[in-house]
N, C-alpha and C positions, 0 to 999 in steps of 0.2 A: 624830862619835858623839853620837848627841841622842836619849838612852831616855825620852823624857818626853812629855809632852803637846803639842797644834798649834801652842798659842798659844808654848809654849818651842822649838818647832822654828824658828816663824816670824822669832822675835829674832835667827836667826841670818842671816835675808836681806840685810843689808848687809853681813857678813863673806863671805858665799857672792857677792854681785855684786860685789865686792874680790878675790877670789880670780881668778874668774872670767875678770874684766876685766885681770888681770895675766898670765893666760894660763896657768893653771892646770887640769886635768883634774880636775875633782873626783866621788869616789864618797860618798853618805852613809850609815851604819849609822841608820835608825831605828827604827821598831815599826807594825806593823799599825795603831794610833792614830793618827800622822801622817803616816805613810808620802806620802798626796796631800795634807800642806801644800804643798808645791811644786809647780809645772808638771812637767811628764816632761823638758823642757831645762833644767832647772836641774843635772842630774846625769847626768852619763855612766853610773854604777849607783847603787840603791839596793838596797840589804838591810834586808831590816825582820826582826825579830823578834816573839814574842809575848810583852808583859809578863807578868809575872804579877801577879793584880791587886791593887793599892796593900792594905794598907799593909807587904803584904812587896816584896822586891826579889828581883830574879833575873827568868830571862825560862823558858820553856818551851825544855825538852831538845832538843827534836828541830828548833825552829827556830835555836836559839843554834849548833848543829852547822852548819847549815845555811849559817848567815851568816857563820861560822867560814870554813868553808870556800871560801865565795866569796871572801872579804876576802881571803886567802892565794891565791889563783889568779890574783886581782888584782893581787897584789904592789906595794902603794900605798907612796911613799916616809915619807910624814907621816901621823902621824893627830891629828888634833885632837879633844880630850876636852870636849865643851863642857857634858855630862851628869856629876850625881854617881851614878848609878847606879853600884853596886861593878860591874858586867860592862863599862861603856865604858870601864871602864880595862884587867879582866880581858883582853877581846876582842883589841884591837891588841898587845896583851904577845906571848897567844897566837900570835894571827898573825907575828909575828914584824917586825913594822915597825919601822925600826930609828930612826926620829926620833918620840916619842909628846909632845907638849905639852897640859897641861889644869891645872886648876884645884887644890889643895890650900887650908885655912881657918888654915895658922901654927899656934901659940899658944892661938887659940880649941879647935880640935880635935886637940890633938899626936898621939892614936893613930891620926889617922885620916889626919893630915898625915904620917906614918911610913907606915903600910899603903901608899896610893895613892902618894904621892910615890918610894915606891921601885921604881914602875910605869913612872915617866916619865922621861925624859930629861930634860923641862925644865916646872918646877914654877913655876905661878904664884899668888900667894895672893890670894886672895879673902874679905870677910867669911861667916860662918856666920850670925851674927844678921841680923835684920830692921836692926834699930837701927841697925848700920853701917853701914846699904849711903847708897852718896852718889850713885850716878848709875844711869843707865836698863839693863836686862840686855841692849840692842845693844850700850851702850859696853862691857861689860864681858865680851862674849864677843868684841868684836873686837881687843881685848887677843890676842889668841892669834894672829893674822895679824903679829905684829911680825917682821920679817924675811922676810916672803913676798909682800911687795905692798906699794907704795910710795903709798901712803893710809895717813893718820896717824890716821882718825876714821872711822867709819860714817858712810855715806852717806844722807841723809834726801829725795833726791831720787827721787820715788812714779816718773815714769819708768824709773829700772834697776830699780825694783825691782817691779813690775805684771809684766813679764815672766817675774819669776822665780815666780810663784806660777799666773798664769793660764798656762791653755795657748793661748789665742786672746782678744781683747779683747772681750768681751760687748757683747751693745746695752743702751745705759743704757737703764732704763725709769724712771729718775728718781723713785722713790717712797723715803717715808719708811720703812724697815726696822726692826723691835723684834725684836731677838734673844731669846727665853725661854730661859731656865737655871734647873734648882735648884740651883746652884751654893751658893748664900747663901740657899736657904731657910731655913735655920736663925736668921738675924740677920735675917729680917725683910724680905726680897727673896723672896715667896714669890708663890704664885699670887694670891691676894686684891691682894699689890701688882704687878704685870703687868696683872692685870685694870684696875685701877682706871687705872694709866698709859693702856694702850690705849684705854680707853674716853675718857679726856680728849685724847687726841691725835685719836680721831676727831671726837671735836663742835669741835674746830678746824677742817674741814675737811678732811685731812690723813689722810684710809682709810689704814693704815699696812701695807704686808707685815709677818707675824709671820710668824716659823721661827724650830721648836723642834728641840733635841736630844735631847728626851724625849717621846715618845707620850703617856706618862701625864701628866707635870705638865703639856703643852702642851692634853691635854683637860680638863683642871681649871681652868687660866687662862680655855680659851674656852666653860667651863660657867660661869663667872664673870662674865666682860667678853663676850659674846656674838660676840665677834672671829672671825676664822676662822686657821687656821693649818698651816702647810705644816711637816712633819715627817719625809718620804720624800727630802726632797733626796739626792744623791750626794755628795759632798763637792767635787765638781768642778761641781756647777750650785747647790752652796750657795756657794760661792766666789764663783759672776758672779752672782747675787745682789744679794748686799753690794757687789761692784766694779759696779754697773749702781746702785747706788742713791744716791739726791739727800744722806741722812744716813744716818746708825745710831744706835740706841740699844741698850744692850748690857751684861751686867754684865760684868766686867772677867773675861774669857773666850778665847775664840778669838778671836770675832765681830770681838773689841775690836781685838786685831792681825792679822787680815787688813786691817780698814779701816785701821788704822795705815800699816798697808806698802801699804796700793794707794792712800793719800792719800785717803780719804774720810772726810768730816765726821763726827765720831763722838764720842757722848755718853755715855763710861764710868760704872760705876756699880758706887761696892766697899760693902761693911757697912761698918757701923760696929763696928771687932773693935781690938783691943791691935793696934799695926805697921800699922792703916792708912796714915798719912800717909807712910810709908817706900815699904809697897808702890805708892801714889800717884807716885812718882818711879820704881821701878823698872819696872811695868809699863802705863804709861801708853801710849795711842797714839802710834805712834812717830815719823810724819812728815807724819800730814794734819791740817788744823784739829782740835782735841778739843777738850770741855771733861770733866775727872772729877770726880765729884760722890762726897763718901761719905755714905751713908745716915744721917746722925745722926738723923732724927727717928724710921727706924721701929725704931732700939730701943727704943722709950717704950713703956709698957703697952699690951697689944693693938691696936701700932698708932695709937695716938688721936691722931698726928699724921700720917699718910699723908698726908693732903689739900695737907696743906703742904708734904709732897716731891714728890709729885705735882706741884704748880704750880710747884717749883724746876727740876724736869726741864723742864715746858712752855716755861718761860723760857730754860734754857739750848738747846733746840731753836731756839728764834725766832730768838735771837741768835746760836746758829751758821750759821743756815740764811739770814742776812741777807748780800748780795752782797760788802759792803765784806770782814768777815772772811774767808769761802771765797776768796776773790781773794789 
């Protein structure tokens, strides 16, 4: 059960190639969102739902019924709650599954640790705050496979886990990849600084593929940095994309964990925001060379040190993109 975005779908590919490989039938509830993070063989079914969108919670009527009802026709033994969404725990109650295991916050959150926990059969705690968290969201969603498969740790080997995301292996076309997001426009990761990235990545040599997930802000960056960029992908040819390419460069996004999971060199990039350095550890790329950079210079007044994040990135491309490390 994973009511969230790609990139939080995708954290769960070492607990789903753990399953998997123990011989396991697995179906997953997700959402129209990320529904194709995964290959169509990663899952015997999927059920997706329609969020509704952030910052309430609940999903739309008529597809919740919908999924409802698959899930229950399915007759699944376990469900695994790896979402805090209130309906991945509502859903499986419903359905009637009679072993449910997911996450509750203790202490931190007691009414909420009451609500859901009285959901499940088997309650696991996890921090609520940023500040707590000690290790990466693979380790910690695959806490939930304890008793189901005999792997102690997620697997960080990009092998089992390419599979589970592509549906065929793409031809590398070996170019340098810059993913656009206004994810962090707000802090300063905005079009002006894409622009000016791309634009220094090309006078390296180094014509870079751009794809965007936004139409608009992706023709802002290339009214800006004269780049061009691809924005129509399907989520299954933006996929071999990034699996076909030499690096990434990406704000800490999807982008960031597909390369994580298919082992490609990958150059995250979070703001400079309170819980940085936290989120730094928990959503870092998960198993190919990276480096994460946070954005400290461009919270400075309008910018007026770009230039110098700019050549931080350039540096950390060179040096990841140098033989010794990718090896």
């Amino acid at each position: 059960m994973r009511l969230d975005g790609l990139g939080d779908a995708l954290v769960c590919a070492p607990l789903v190639a753990a399953l998997r490989d123990a011989g396991h039938a697995l179906g997953a509830l997700l959402t129209t969102r990320n529904r194709d993070a995964f290959a169509a063989r990663a899952f015997e079914r999927v059920h997706a739902v329609e969020r509704i969108p952030w910052p309430r919670h609940g999903c739309e009527a008529q597809s919740r019924a919908l999924a409802l009802d698959q899930i229950r026709a399915a007759d699944y033994d376990v469900a695994l709650i790896v979402s805090e969404e209130p309906d991945a725990y509502f859903i499986p109650h419903e359905a009637g599954i009679a072993r449910r295991i997911g996450f509750v916050n203790g202490f931190e959150k007691p009414l909420k640790t009451l609500r859901f926990g009285s959901l499940l059969t088997r309650a696991l705690v996890r921090p609520a705050s940023r500040e707590r968290v000690r290790e990466h969201e693979a380790e910690t969603v695959f806490r939930l496979a304890a008793g189901l498969c005999e792997e102690t740790r997620p697997t960080r080997d990009a092998a089992r886990l390419r599979p589970l995301l592509l549906d065929a292996e793409p031809e590398a076309h070996g170019k340098l990849v810059v993913q656009l997001s206004a994810k962090f426009a707000h802090a300063g990761l905005d079009a002006a600084a894409f622009a000016a990235l791309t634009r220094a990545l090309a006078r390296d040599g180094d014509e870079p593929l751009v794809l965007g997930d936004d139409p608009e802000f992706a023709a802002d960056v290339v009214a800006r940095g004269g780049c061009t960029a691809q924005t129509t992908l399907s989520t299954a040819r933006w996929k071999d994309a990034l699996a076909g390419a030499r690096l990434v460069v990406t704000p800490d996004s999807g982008a960031a964990h597909v390369a994580g999971m298919l082992g490609v060199p990958c150059v995250a990039l979070l703001p400079s925001e309170a819980g940085a350095a936290h989120d730094l550890v928990r959503w870092k790329p998960w198993c190919g060379p990276a480096r994460t950079l946070v954005a400290v210079e461009l919270a400075a007044p309008f910018g007026a040190l770009l230039d110098e994040f700019v050549e931080r990135v350039r540096g950390e491309v060179a040096a990841l993109a140098a033989p010794a490390l990718v090896s």
